[in-house]
KETI-509446 format. One line per field, with one value per atom (N, C-alpha, C): residue in three letters; atom name; x, y, z. Coordinates in Angstrom, 3 decimals. Last residue first. Layout:
KETI-509446
rest c(ALA/...)
atom c(CA/...)
c1 c(X/...)
c2 c(Y/...)
c3 c(Z/...)
end
This chain:
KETI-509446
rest c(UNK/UNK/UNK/UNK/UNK/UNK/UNK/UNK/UNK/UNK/UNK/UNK/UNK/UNK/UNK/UNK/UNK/UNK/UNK/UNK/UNK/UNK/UNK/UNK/UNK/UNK/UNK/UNK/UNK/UNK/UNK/UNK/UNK/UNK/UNK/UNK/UNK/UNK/UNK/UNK/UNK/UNK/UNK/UNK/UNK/UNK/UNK/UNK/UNK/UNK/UNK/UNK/UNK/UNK/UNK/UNK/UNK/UNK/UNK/UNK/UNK/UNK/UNK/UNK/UNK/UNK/UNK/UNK/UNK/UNK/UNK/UNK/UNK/UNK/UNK/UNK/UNK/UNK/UNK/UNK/UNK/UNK/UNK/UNK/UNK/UNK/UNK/UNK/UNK/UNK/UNK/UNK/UNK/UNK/UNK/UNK/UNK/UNK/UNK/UNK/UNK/UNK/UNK/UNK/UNK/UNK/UNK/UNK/UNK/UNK/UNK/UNK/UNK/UNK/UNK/UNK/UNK/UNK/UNK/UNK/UNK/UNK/UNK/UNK/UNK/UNK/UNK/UNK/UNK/UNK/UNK/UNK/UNK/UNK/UNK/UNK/UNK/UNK/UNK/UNK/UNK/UNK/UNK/UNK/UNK/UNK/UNK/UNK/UNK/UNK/UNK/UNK/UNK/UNK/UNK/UNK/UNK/UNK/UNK/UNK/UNK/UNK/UNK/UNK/UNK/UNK/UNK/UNK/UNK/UNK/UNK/UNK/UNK/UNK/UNK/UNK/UNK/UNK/UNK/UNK/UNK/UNK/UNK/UNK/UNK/UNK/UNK/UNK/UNK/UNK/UNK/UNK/UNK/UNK/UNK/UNK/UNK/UNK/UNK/UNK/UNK/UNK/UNK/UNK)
atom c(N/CA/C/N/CA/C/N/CA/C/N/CA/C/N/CA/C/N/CA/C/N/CA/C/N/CA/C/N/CA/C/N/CA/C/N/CA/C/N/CA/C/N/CA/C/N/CA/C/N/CA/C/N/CA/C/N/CA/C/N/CA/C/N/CA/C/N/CA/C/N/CA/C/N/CA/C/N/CA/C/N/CA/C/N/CA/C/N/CA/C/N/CA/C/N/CA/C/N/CA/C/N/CA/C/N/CA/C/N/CA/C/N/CA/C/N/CA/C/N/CA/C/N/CA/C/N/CA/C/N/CA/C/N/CA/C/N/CA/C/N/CA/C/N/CA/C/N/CA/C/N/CA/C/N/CA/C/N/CA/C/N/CA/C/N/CA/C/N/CA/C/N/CA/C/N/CA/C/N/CA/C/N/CA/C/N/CA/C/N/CA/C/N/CA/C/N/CA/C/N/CA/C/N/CA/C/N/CA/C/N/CA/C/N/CA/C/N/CA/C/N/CA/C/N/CA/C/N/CA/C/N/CA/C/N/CA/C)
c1 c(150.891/152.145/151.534/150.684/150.252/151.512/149.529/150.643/150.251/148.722/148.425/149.294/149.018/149.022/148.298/149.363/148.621/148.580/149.623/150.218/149.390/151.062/149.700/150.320/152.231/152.414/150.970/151.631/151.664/151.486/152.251/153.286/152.687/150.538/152.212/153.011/148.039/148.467/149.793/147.723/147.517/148.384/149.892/148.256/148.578/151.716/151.758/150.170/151.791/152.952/152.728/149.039/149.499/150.356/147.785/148.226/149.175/148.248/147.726/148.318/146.532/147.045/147.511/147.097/146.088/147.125/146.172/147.020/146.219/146.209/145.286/146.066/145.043/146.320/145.454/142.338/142.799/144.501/142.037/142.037/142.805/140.717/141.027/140.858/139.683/139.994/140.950/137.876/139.219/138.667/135.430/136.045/137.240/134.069/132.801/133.893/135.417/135.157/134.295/137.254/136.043/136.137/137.184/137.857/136.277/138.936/138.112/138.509/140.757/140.094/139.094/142.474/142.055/140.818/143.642/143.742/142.776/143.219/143.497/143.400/142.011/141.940/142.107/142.702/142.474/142.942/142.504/143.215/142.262/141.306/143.047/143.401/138.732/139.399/140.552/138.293/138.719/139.343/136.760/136.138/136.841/138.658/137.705/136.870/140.037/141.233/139.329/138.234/138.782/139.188/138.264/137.585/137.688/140.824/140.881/139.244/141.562/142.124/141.714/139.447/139.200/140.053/140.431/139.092/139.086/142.804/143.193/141.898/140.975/141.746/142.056/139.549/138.807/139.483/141.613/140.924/140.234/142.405/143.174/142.461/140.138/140.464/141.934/139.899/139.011/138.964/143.213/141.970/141.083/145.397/145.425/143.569/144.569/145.357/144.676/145.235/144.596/145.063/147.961/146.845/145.883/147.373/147.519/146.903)
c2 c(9.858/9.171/7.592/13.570/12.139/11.492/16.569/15.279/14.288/19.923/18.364/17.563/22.144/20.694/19.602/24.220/24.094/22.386/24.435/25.729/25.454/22.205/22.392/22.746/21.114/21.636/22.334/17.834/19.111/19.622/14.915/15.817/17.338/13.807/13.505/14.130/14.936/15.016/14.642/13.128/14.493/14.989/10.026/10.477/12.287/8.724/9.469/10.452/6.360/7.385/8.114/5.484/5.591/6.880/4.719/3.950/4.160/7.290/7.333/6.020/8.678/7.707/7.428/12.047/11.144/10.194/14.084/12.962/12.136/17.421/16.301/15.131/20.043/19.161/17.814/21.971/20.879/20.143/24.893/23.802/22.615/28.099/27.279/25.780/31.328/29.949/29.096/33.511/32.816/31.490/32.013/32.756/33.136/29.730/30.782/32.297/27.812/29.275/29.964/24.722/25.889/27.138/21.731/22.876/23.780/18.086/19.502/21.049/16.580/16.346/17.747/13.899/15.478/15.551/11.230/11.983/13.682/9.168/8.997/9.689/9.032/10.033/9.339/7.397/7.135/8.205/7.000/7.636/7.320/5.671/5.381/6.090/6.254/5.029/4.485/9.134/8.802/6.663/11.131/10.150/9.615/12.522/11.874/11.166/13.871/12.651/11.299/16.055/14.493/13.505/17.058/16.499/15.216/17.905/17.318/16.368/19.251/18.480/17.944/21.308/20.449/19.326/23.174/22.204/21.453/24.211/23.117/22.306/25.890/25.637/23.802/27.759/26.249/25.644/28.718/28.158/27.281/30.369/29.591/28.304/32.024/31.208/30.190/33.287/32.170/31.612/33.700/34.120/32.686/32.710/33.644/34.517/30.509/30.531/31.747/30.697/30.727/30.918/28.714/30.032/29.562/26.782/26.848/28.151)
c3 c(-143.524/-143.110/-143.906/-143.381/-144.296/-143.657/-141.656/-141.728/-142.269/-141.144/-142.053/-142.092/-140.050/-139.420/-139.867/-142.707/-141.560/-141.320/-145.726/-144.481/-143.438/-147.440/-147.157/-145.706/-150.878/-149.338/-149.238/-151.961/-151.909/-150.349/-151.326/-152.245/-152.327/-149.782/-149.708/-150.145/-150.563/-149.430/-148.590/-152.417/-153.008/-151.747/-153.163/-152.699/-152.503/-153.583/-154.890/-154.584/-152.358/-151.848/-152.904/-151.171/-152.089/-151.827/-148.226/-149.298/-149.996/-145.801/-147.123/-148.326/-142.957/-143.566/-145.188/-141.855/-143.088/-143.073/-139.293/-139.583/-140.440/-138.027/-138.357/-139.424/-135.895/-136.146/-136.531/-137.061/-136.115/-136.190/-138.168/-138.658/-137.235/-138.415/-137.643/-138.111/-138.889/-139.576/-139.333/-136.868/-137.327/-138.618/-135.683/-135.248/-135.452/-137.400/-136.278/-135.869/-139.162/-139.151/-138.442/-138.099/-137.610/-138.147/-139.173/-139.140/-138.461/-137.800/-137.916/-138.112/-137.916/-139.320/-139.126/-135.667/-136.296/-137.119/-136.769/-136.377/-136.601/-139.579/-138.336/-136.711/-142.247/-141.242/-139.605/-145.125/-143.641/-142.530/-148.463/-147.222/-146.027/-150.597/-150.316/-149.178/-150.539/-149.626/-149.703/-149.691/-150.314/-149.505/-147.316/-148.614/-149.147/-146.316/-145.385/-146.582/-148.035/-147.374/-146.639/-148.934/-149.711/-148.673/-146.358/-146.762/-147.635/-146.461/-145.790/-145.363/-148.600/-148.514/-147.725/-147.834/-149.350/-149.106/-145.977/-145.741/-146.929/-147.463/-146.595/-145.983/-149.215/-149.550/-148.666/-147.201/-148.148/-148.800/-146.238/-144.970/-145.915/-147.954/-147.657/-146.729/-148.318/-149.289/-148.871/-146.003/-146.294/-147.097/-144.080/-144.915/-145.503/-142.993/-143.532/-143.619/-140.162/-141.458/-141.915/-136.583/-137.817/-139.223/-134.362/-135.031/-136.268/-131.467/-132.904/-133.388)
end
């Protein structure tokens, strides 16, 4: 997997995927880590999500985020 653009993209997709990790309409199934030591690097990572209207169903997001 590559790295995403820059570090505003990189807190960008860490936000989503934080939320997803607090929110008790979603369920982190998969994945969920990111690393900036070298690059900005995000995990292939899979949100469960209750609600077909949850943040992560409807906006695009440039890196191996999958809601199902």
């Amino acid at each position: 997997m590559g790295a995403v653009i820059d570090r505003k993209a990189f807190d960008k997709i860490k936000s989503y995927i934080d939320a997803a990790k607090k929110d008790a309409q979603a369920t982190l199934l998969f994945g969920g880590a990111c690393d900036d030591r070298d690059g900005y690097f995000s995990q292939p990572t899979l949100v469960e999500a209750a609600d077909p209207a949850y943040r992560t169903m409807f906006e695009e997001i440039f890196v191996p985020v999958l809601s199902l």
